[in-house]
TIKOLZA-249153 format. One record per residue (C-alpha): z, x, y; residue in one letter. Coordinates in steps of 0.2 Angstrom, whole numbers. Layout:
<rs>
c3  c1  c2  aa
Z  X  Y  A $
...
</rs>
This chain:
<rs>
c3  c1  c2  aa
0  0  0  X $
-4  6  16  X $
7  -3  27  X $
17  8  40  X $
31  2  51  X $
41  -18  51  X $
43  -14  30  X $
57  -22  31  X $
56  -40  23  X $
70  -55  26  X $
84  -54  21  X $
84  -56  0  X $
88  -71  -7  X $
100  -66  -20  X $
111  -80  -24  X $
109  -100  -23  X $
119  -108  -11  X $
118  -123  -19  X $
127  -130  -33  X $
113  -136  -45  X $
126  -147  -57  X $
131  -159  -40  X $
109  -159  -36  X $
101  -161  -54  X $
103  -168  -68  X $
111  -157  -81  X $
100  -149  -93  X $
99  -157  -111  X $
86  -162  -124  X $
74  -174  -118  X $
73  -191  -123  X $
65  -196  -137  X $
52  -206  -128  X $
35  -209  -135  X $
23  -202  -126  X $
12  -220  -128  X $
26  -228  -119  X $
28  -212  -104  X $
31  -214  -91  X $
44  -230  -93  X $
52  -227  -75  X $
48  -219  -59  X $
43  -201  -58  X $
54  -187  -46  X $
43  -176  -39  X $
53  -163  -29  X $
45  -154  -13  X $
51  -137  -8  X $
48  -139  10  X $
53  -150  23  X $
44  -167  28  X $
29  -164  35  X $
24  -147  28  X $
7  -146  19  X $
16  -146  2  X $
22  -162  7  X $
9  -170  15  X $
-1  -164  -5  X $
12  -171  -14  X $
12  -187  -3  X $
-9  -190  -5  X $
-5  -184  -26  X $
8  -195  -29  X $
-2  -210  -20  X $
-18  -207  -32  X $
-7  -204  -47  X $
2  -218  -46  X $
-10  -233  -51  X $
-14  -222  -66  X $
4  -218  -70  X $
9  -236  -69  X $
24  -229  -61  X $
34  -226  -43  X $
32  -207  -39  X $
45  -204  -29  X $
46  -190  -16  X $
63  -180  -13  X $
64  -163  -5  X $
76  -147  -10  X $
68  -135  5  X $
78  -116  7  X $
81  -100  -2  X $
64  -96  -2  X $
58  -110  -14  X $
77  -106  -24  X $
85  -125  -21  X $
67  -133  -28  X $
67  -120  -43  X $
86  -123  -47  X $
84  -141  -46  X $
71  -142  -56  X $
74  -130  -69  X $
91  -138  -75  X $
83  -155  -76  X $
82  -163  -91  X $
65  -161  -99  X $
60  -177  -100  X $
46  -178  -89  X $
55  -187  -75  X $
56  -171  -65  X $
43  -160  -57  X $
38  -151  -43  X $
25  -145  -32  X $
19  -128  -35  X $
13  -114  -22  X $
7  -96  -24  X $
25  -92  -15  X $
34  -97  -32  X $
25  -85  -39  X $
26  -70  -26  X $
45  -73  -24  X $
49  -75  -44  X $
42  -56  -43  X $
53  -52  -26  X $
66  -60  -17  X $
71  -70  -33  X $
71  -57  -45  X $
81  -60  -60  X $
85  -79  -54  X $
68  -84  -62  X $
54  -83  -71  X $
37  -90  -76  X $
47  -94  -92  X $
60  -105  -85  X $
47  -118  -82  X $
34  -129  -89  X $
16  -126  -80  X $
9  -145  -78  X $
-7  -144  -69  X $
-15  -136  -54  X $
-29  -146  -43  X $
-29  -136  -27  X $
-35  -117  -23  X $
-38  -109  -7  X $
-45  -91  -3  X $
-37  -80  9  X $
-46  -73  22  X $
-47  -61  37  X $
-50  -67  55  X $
-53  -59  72  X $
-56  -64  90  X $
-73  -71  93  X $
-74  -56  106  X $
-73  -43  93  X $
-85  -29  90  X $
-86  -33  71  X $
-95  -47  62  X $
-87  -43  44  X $
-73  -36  36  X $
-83  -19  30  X $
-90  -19  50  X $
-70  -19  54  X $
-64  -5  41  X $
-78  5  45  X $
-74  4  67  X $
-52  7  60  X $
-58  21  48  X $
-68  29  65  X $
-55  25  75  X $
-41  37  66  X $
-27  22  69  X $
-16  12  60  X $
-23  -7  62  X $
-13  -21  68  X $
-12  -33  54  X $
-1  -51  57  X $
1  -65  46  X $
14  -77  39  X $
30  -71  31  X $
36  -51  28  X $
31  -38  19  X $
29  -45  2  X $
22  -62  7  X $
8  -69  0  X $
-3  -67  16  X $
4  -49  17  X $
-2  -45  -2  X $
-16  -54  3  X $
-20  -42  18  X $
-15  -28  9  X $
-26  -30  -7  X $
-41  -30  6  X $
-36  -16  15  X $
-31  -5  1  X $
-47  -9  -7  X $
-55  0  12  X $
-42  13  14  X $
-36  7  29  X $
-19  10  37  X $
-10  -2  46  X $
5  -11  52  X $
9  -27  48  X $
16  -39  60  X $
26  -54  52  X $
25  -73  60  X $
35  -90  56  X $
19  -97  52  X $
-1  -94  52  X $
-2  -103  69  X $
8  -91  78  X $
-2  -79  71  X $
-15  -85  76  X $
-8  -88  92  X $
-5  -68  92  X $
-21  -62  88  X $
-29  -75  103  X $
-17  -65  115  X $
-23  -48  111  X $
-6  -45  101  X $
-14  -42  82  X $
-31  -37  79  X $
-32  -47  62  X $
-25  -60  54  X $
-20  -64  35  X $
-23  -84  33  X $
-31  -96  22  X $
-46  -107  29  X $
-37  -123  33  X $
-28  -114  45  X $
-41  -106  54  X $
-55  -119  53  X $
-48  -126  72  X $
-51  -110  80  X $
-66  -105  72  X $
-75  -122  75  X $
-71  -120  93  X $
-77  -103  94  X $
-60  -95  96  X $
-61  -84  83  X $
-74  -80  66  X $
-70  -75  50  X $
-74  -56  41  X $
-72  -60  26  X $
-66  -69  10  X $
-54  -66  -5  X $
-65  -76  -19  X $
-76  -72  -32  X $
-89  -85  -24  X $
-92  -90  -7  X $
-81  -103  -2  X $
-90  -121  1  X $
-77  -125  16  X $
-85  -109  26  X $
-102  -103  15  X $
-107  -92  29  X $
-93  -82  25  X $
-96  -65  13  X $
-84  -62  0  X $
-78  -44  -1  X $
-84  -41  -16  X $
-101  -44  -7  X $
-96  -30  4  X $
-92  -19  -7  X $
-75  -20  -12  X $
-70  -25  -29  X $
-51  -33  -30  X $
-41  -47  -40  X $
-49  -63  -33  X $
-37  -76  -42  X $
-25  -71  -28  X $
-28  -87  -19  X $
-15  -100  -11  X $
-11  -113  -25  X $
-4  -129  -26  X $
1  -138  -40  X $
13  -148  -53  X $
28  -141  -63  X $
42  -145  -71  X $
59  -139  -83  X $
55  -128  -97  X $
55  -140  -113  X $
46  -154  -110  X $
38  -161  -124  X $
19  -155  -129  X $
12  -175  -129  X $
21  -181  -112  X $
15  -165  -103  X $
-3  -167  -107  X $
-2  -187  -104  X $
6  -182  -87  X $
-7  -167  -84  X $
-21  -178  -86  X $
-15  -191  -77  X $
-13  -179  -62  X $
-30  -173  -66  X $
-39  -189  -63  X $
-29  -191  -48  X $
-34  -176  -42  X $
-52  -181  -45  X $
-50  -197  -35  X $
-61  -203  -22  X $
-45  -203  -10  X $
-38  -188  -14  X $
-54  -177  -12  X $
-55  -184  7  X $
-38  -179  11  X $
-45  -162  4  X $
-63  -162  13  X $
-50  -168  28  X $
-40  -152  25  X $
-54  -140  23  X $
-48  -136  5  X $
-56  -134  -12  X $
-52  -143  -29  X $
-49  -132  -43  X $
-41  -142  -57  X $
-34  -135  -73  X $
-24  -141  -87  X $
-5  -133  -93  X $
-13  -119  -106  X $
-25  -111  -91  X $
-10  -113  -77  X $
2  -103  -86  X $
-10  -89  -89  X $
-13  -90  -70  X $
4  -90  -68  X $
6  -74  -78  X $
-11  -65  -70  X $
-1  -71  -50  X $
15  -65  -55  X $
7  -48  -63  X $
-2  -46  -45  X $
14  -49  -36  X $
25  -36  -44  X $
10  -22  -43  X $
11  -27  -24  X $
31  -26  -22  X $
31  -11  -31  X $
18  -3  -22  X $
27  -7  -4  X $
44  -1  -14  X $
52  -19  -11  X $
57  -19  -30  X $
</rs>
């Protein structure tokens, strides 16, 4: 990694501050529920963000297509804090029944390999489905001198200096492994400058305060189609259809991991039963493939990817492999 200066992430999450017996449902065996009768009773689906975050507002528009096919209330709750810990403690001592499940990011994943190291693991849960990806991508200033993210490393690589890199989260976050895969790939030094979210990032690089930005489409889209800012590059093995005018890197020459893409997802405790998982997995499925739910996707400028249990948890392996070679690389583990 060749990140100099603000190494320092947040301040690890080591412990829960919550106690998971007083905010789940102890762990047990499941009900012996037939899968023909699943689901017999509203559905719990637990955000690990506040209201009106995008996780929310995905599990909102999945839970509204899923219902009618469920035959069932799914009901959202939140558990936000500790770096995704309340959500994952929640749900991992919940009894395996189907009744309880989560929304999924690419944050589980990087944090399982960081900031909650030893508190979980890919293990702990059961892998439902995932419908969404999105690529990350570097952006610029429309003013810049550079069109393309080999145009950019070639001007840093000129220029002798460390590049001003921002995104959202620390050093270790998924927009920083993101930026770093890329960079790396280039050989090109910088520093990385963290943000509370990709808008104040954003917000930087229009002010002349980073020179690029780590961030996913749906967060750029605004700015680019008002001619703010353009987009160097992608982090994809295909050009993405939400901006097909963009190169992927491997297009410029740079050949890195491209399943390191923002997620979302469903899953749940460890344990549950191999029928009601794959009854619940393809009930998301065709949700996902519903006619409302792919508007709230076109709305959002993101991309359907949908995959069953057996290709998420591989995934899930792949992401968290790539996180670890990233936080041991920046010496965070």
């Amino acid at each position: 990694m060749n990140t100099q200066g603000n190494r320092g992430p947040a301040a690890p999450v080591r412990k829960l501050i919550a106690v998971f017996a007083s905010a789940a449902v102890l762990a047990g065996p499941a009900m012996a529920e037939d899968a023909a009768d699943y689901p017999s009773r509203p559905i719990e689906f637990i955000v690990q963000s506040s209201a009106g975050s995008s996780s929310d507002t995905f599990a909102r528009e999945l839970a509204k297509a899923a219902e009618p096919i469920l035959g069932q209330t799914v009901a959202i709750d939140y558990k936000p804090g500790g770096g995704g810990a309340n959500q994952m403690g929640y749900i991992s001592h919940a009894r395996p029944d189907g009744y309880t499940i989560g929304v999924n990011t690419l944050t589980h994943f990087s944090n399982m390999a960081g900031v909650l190291k030893g508190m979980f693991k890919p293990d702990d849960f059961t892998w439902i489905a995932m419908v969404q990806t999105e690529p990350h991508i570097y952006a610029v200033r429309a003013d810049a001198p550079y069109d393309t993210f080999a145009e950019f490393a070639a001007a840093a690589a000129e220029r002798g200096e460390a590049a001003t890199v921002g995104g959202y989260g620390p050093i270790g976050s998924t927009t920083n492994i993101a930026a770093d895969m890329g960079l790396d790939a280039a050989d090109v030094t910088y520093n990385w400058v963290s943000f509370n979210a990709s808008s104040e990032a954003i917000t930087a690089l229009l002010g002349g305060h980073v020179e690029v930005v780590s961030l996913t489409p749906s967060n750029a889209l605004e700015y680019r189609d008002a001619g703010r800012v353009k987009i160097l590059g992608v982090i994809a093995g295909e050009r993405n259809p939400v901006i097909p005018d963009v190169p992927t890197l491997g297009e410029q020459g740079y050949e890195i991991d491209t399943s390191w893409q923002q997620i979302r997802g469903v899953y749940g405790p460890a344990g549950i039963p191999g029928d009601i998982r794959d009854k619940l997995a393809a009930a998301l499925q065709e949700a996902a493939r519903s006619d409302g739910f792919q508007q709230y996707m076109d709305r959002a400028g993101i991309s359907s990817n949908i995959i069953g249990s057996e290709e998420y948890t591989a995934l899930g392996a792949q992401l968290s492999r790539i996180a670890e070679k990233a936080l041991d690389s920046a010496g965070l583990n």
